[in-house]
GUTI-519803 format. One line per field, with one value per residue (C-alpha): residue number from 1; x, y, z. Coordinates in steps of 0.001 Angstrom, whole numbers. Layout:
N
n = (NUM ...)
x = (X ...)
y = (Y ...)
z = (Z ...)
//
This chain:
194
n = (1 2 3 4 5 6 7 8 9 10 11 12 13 14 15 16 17 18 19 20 21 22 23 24 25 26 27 28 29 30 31 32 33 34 35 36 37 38 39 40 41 42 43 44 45 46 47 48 49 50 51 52 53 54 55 56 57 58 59 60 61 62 63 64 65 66 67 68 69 70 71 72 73 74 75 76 77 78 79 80 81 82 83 84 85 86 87 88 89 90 91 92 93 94 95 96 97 98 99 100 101 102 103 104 105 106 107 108 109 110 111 112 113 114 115 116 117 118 119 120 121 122 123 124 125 126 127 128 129 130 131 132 133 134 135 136 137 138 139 140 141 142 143 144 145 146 147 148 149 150 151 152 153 154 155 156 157 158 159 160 161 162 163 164 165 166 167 168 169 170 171 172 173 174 175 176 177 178 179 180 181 182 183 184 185 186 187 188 189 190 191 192 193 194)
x = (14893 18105 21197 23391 26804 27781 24308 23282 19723 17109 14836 11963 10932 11389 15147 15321 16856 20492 19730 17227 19868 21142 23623 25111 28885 28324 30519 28064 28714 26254 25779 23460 22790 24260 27591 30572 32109 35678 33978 32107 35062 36826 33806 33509 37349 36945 33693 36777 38442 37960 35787 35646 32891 30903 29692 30627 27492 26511 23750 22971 20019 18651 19947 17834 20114 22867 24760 24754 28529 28070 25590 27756 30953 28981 27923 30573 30739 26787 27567 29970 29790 32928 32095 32144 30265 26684 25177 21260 20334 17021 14671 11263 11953 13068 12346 15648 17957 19880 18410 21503 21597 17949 18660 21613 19928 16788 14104 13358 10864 12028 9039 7002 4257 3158 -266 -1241 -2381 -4591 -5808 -9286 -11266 -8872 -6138 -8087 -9435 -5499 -5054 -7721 -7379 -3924 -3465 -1372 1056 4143 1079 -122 3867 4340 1261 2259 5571 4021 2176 5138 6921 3775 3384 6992 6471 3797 5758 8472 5668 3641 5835 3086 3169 -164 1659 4852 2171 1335 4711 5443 2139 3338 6423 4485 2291 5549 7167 4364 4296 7804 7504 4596 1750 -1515 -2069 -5898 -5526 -2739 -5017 -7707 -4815 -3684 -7687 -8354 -5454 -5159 -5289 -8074 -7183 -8074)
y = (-11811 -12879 -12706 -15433 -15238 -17947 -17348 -15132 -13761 -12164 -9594 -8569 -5048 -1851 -696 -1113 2172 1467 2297 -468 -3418 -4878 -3310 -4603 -5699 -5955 -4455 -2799 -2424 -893 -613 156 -2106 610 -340 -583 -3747 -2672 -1501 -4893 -6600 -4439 -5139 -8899 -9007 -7198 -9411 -12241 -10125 -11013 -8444 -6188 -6624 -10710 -10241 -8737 -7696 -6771 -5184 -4880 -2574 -2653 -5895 -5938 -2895 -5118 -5884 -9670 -9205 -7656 -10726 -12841 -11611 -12146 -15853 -17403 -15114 -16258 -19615 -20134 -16530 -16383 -17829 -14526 -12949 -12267 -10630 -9595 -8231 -6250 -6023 -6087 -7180 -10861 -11800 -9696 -11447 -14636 -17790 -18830 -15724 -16485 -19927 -19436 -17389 -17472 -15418 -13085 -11054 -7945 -6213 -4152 -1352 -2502 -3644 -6526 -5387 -6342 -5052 -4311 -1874 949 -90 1077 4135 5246 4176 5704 9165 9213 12881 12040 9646 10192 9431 6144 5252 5987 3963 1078 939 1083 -2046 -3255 -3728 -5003 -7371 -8225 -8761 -11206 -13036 -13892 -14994 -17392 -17512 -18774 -17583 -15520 -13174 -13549 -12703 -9338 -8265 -8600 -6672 -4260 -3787 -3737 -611 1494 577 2180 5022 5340 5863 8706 5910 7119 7091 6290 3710 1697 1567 3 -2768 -3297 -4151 -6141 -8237 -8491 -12488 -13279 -14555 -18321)
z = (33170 33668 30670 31083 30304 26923 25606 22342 22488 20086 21527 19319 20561 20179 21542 25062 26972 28009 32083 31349 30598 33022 34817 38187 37171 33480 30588 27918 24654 22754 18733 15636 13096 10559 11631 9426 9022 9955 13721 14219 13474 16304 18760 17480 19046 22219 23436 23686 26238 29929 31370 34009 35907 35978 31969 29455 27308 23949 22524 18840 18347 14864 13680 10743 9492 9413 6048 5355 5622 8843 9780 8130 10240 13242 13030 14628 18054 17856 17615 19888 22407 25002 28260 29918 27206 26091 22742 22031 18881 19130 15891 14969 11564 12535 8916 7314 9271 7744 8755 10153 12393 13944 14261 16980 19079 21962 21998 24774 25959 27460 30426 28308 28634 24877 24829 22938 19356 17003 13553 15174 17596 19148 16524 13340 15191 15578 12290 10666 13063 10698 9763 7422 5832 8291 10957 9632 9007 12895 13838 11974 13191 16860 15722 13780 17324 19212 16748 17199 20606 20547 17611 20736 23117 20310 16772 14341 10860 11390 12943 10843 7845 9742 10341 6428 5865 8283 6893 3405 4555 5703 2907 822 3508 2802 -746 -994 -1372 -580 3531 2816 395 2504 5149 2522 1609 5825 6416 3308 3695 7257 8461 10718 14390 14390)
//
C-alpha cells in the first residue's frame, strides 16, 4: 500500500508498529490520541513545513481519544493536507470520531495477520474460555479491531452494529459487570450475517 503525499487516511486496526510505516525518505511523526491541544497545535504547524526526506508523514494512533477540540483543531490540515504531507489516524472505534473528521478521509487497510471474526465457532470458545473479566475485556477488544478491520474492507451497518456492541461489552467489562452475563448479552444481541 502506498501513502500518497496530499492525502489524509483512516486506518481501522489495531496500531500499526512504527518500523512497519513506511519508511524510505519519509518524515514520521508519531502521536496518541491523548494529546493536549497546545502539542497538536505545534504538530498541526510543523506538517506545513517542507520536509526532509519525499513525505512528510503523520500518524495519529488512537484517534478516537481525541478531544472534539483536538478533532476539531484538526479538520482543516484534513481537509486540505500540505502537498508534501500525509496524516492517518488509526482507530477501531470509527464511530467516536466527528462526522466531519470521517468524512475527509479514505479508508485503508493496512496487511494484517487478523483473521476474519465472527461471533461464532472458535470466537465463543475464546470467549467463553474467559477466566475472568479482564479476559473477556481483552478478547473483545481483539474482536473489537477485527471487526474494525472488516468494517474498512465492506462498511455496512451490520458490522457498525457489532462494533457498538463490542464497545458495549467492554464498557460493561470496564465497569465490574458480570464477565458471564456480558457474554449472555454479546450472544443474544449479536446480528446475524445475512
Amino acid at each position: 500500500m502506498e501513502i500518497l503525499p496530499g492525502r489524509s487516511y483512516l486506518l481501522l486496526s489495531g496500531p500499526v508498529q512504527e518500523s512497519d510505516l513506511p519508511g524510505l525518505a519519509i518524515d514520521k511523526v508519531i502521536i496518541d490520541g491523548g494529546v493536549a491541544i497546545k502539542d497538536l497545535r505545534f504538530v498541526i504547524g510543523q506538517m506545513s513545513q517542507k520536509p526532509f526526506g519525499r513525505l512528510r508523514l503523520l500518524y495519529l494512533t488512537g484517534a478516537d481519544q481525541l478531544s472534539e477540540i483536538c478533532q476539531s483543531a484538526l479538520l482543516k490540515l484534513l481537509e486540505d493536507p500540505p502537498a508534501g504531507a500525509a496524516i492517518i489516524l488509526q482507530t477501531t472505534r470509527p464511530t467516536k470520531l466527528l462526522p466531519t473528521i470521517a468524512s475527509r478521509l479514505q479508508v485503508i487497510n493496512w496487511p494484517s495477520t487478523t483473521p476474519n471474526a465472527s461471533l461464532s465457532g472458535a470466537t465463543i470458545d475464546q470467549l467463553s474460555r474467559s477466566a475472568d473479566r479482564l479476559a473477556m475485556a481483552a478478547s473483545c477488544a481483539q474482536l473489537l479491531s477485527s471487526q474494525s478491520g472488516e468494517l474498512s474492507k465492506d462498511p455496512n451497518h451490520l458490522t457498525l452494529e457489532k462494533i457498538d456492541l463490542l464497545e458495549e461489552a467492554i464498557f460493561r467489562l470496564d465497569h465490574n459487570a458480570n464477565w458471564r452475563l456480558t457474554l449472555d448479552y454479546l450472544l443474544l444481541r449479536w446480528p446475524a450475517n445475512k
